[in-house]
C-alpha positions, 0 to 999 in steps of 0.5 A, a space after each residue: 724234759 727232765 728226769 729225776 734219778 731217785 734211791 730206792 732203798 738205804 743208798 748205795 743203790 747205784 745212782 751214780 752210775 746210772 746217772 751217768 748212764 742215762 746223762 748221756 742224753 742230757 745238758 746238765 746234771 744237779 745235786 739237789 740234797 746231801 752232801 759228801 756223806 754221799 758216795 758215787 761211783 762210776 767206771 768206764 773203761 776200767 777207769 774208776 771215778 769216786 765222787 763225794 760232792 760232783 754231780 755223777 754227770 761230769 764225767 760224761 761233760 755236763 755242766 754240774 750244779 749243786 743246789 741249795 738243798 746240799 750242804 757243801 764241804 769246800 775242802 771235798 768239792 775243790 779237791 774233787 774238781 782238781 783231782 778230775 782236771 789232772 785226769 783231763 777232765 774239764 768240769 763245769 761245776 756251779 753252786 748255789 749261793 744258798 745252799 749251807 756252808 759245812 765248816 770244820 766244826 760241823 765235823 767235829 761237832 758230828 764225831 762227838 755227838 755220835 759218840 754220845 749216842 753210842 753211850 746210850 745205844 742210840 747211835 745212827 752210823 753217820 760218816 761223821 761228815 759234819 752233815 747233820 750238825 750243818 742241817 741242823 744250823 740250817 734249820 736253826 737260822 744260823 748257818 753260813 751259806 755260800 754267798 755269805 762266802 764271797 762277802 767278808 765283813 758278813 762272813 767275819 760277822 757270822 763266825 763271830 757270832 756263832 763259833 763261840 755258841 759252837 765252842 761252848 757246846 763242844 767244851 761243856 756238853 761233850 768235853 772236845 778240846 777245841 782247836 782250829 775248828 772253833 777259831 775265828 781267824 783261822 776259820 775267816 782266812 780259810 773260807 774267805 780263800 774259799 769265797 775268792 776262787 768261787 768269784 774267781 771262777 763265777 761258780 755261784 748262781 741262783 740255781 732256780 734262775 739258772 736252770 729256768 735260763 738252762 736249755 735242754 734236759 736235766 737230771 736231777 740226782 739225789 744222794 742217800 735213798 728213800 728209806 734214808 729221807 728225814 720224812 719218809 724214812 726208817 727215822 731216826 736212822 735216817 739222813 738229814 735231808 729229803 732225797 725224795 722226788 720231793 727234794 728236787 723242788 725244794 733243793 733247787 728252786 725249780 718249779 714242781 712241773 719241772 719235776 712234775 712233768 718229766 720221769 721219776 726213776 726208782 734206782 734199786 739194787 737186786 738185793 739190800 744194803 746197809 751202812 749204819 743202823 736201823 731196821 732191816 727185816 731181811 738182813 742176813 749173816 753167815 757164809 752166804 752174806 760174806 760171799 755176796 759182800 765179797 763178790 759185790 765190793 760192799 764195802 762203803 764208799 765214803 767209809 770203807 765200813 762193810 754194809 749190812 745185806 740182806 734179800 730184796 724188800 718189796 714192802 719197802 719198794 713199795 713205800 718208794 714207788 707211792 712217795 716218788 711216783 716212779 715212771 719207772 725203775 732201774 735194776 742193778 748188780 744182778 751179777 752178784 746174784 749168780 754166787 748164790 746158789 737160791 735166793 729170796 724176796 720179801 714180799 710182804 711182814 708179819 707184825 703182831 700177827 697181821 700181814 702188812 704189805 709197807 713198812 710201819 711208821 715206827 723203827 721199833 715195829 719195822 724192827 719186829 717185822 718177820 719178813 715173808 718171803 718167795 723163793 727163786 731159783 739162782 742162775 749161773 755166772 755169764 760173760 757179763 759184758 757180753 750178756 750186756 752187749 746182746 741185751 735183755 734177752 741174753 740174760 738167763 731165764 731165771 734173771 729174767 723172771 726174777 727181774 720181770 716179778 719185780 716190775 709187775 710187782 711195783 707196777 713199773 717197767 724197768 729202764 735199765 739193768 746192771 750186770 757189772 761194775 762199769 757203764 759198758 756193762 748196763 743193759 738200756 732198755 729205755 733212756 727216759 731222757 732220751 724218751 723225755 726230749 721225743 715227748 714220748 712220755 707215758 702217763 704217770 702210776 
């Protein structure tokens, strides 16, 4: 049986980690969408792995894949694949020969139009990856997609027909003077090289076919969060893809009941977080914001900008838990909470004078949303290792009500905890694949 780890909010939620966490039980781990816009990290032992593209899984020795929902810099995932193996690690790492190609042009292209935004006071905050721009191709049929990597009369055919479209675009719409990024030869060469080691390594599959061929449990592991999902999301402030349960169907070519019939889990962090813009009714500055930043690291992984905080949303977990339909959540950093002397949650908006318990459809009115909040007490800074050590009980009372409002708020019981940066420092109260491969699943919210 299998197990979906899914953001509950606008990333950075901690997917990594607790995918890494709850790995242990499983055979293999697979990206479904995003690309290395993506930012997970995992420490165990004080020892700190920073991945982009590598499903969080390897860490712990399951097999990778990277479906064909994701858009796949190569420059990233052989860097992170070497890089790993120099540390001692042995990653089995695959990728589909259908998921879209990010080539250096995408970045380009990505940096520009931003930049345009800005001028217009639309900008999103991208990481200027190239992540859009090669959905974007995707979408308008004119991609190149990794197989096309291993057969070079295509790929030649492909860059000859789209680069000069490209070059015009960067030239005349946005005034970039146009290099290597936008030459045929020089893009031939190098992502022929690419398709040489992908054959060399037999790293490409039909990913459907592989893990219909799979046995044992999988998770699947999205990137970004569901306030961030193209569909379902505060758009346009949103990524390019769907990191919903939804996206692991479609982003792998796996059947529904594969997904369907295992556990979704909601991974939240016990406040909020933010990089780029967008709405976000129950952000906060000042003081209190900079100690909570300090003492969280909130600072991206990908761009090292500072993220926006602000108190737990309920009305966008909400919104979360009826698109997954969450068997259950995870929830992290209640560490970071213990700096602060009170604390607030948001359980429900005013808007234009009506009390409304979701976000609105529209960034506009979620931008005029007042948040209304219910007030608790804080708690005092722990032995965190040790609270994780003794288990649930061993946290303060006050963490435990707070922890224990939001599972019966949502309706969902919560999996695991996180009290501290590494994996020792996780409070598993249920593995749910572990639970999954017993069969001792309970019915779907």
């Amino acid at each position: 049986m299998n197990t979906t780890l899914v953001g509950s909010q606008f990333g950075d939620e901690g997917k990594g980690r607790m995918t890494d966490v709850f790995s242990a039980a499983a055979d293999a781990v697979v990206r479904f969408q995003g690309g290395d816009n993506a930012g997970h990290t995992i420490d165990v032992d004080g020892e700190e792995y920073s991945l982009r593209l590598v499903p969080s899984g390897v860490v712990r020795g399951k097999t990778g894949v990277l479906g064909n929902g994701c858009v796949v810099n190569f420059e990233t995932l052989f860097d992170e694949l070497d890089r790993l193996r120099e540390r001692g690690l042995t990653p089995e790492v695959y990728v589909s020969g259908r998921a879209t190609v990010v080539l250096p042009y995408h970045r380009v292209l990505d940096g520009a139009e931003e930049q345009a935004r800005e001028v217009s006071a639309t900008a999103v905050g991208t990481t200027g990856n190239g992540i859009g721009p090669a959905y974007e191709d995707a979408t308008g049929r004119r991609a190149i997609r990794v197989a096309e990597l291993l057969a070079p009369e295509t790929l030649r055919e492909r860059l000859e027909h789209v680069v000069p479209q490209k070059r015009v675009i960067a030239e005349s719409l946005y005034g970039v003077d146009t290099g290597e990024a936008f030459d045929v030869d020089a893009l031939f060469e190098q992502f022929r090289a690419y398709g040489d080691r992908l054959d060399r390594e037999g790293m490409v599959v039909d990913t459907g076919s592989f893990l219909a061929d799979h046995d044992g449990n999988v998770v699947f592991e999205s990137a970004q969060g569901t306030h961030l999902d193209l569909d379902h999301g505060s758009y346009p402030f949103v990524t390019s893809s769907n990191p919903t349960a939804g996206g692991a169907v479609v982003g792998t070519g796996v059947p529904p009941e594969t997904v369907a019939d295992g556990e979704t889990v909601g991974v939240v962090k016990a406040y909020l977080s933010r990089v780029g813009a967008g709405p976000m009714p129950t952000e906060f500055e000042g003081e209190t914001a900079t100690t909570l930043r300090e003492a969280a690291g909130e600072f991206g992984t990908v761009t090292g900008r500072p993220r926006r905080v602000g108190w737990l949303d309920l009305p966008m977990l909400r919104h979360a838990t009826q698109v997954n339909g969450y068997t259950g959540i995870t929830l992290g950093h209640l560490d970071a909470l213990a700096t602060l002397d009170e604390l607030e949650v948001c359980t429900a908006y005013e808007l234009d004078g009506e009390r409304i318990e979701t976000p609105p459809h529209s960034a506009d009115q979620w931008e005029r949303c007042v948040p209304q909040y219910e007030h608790f007490d804080s708690w005092d800074e722990q032995d965190w290792q040790s609270v994780a050590d003794r288990g649930y009980e061993a946290l303060p009372e006050n963490a435990r009500a707070y922890v224990e409002f939001v599972s019966e708020d949502l309706g969902v019981p919560v999996y695991a905890l996180g009290v501290g940066p590494g994996r020792a420092a996780t409070i598993v109260r249920e593995n749910p694949v572990i639970e999954a491969d017993t069969g001792a699943q309970r019915p779907k919210r």
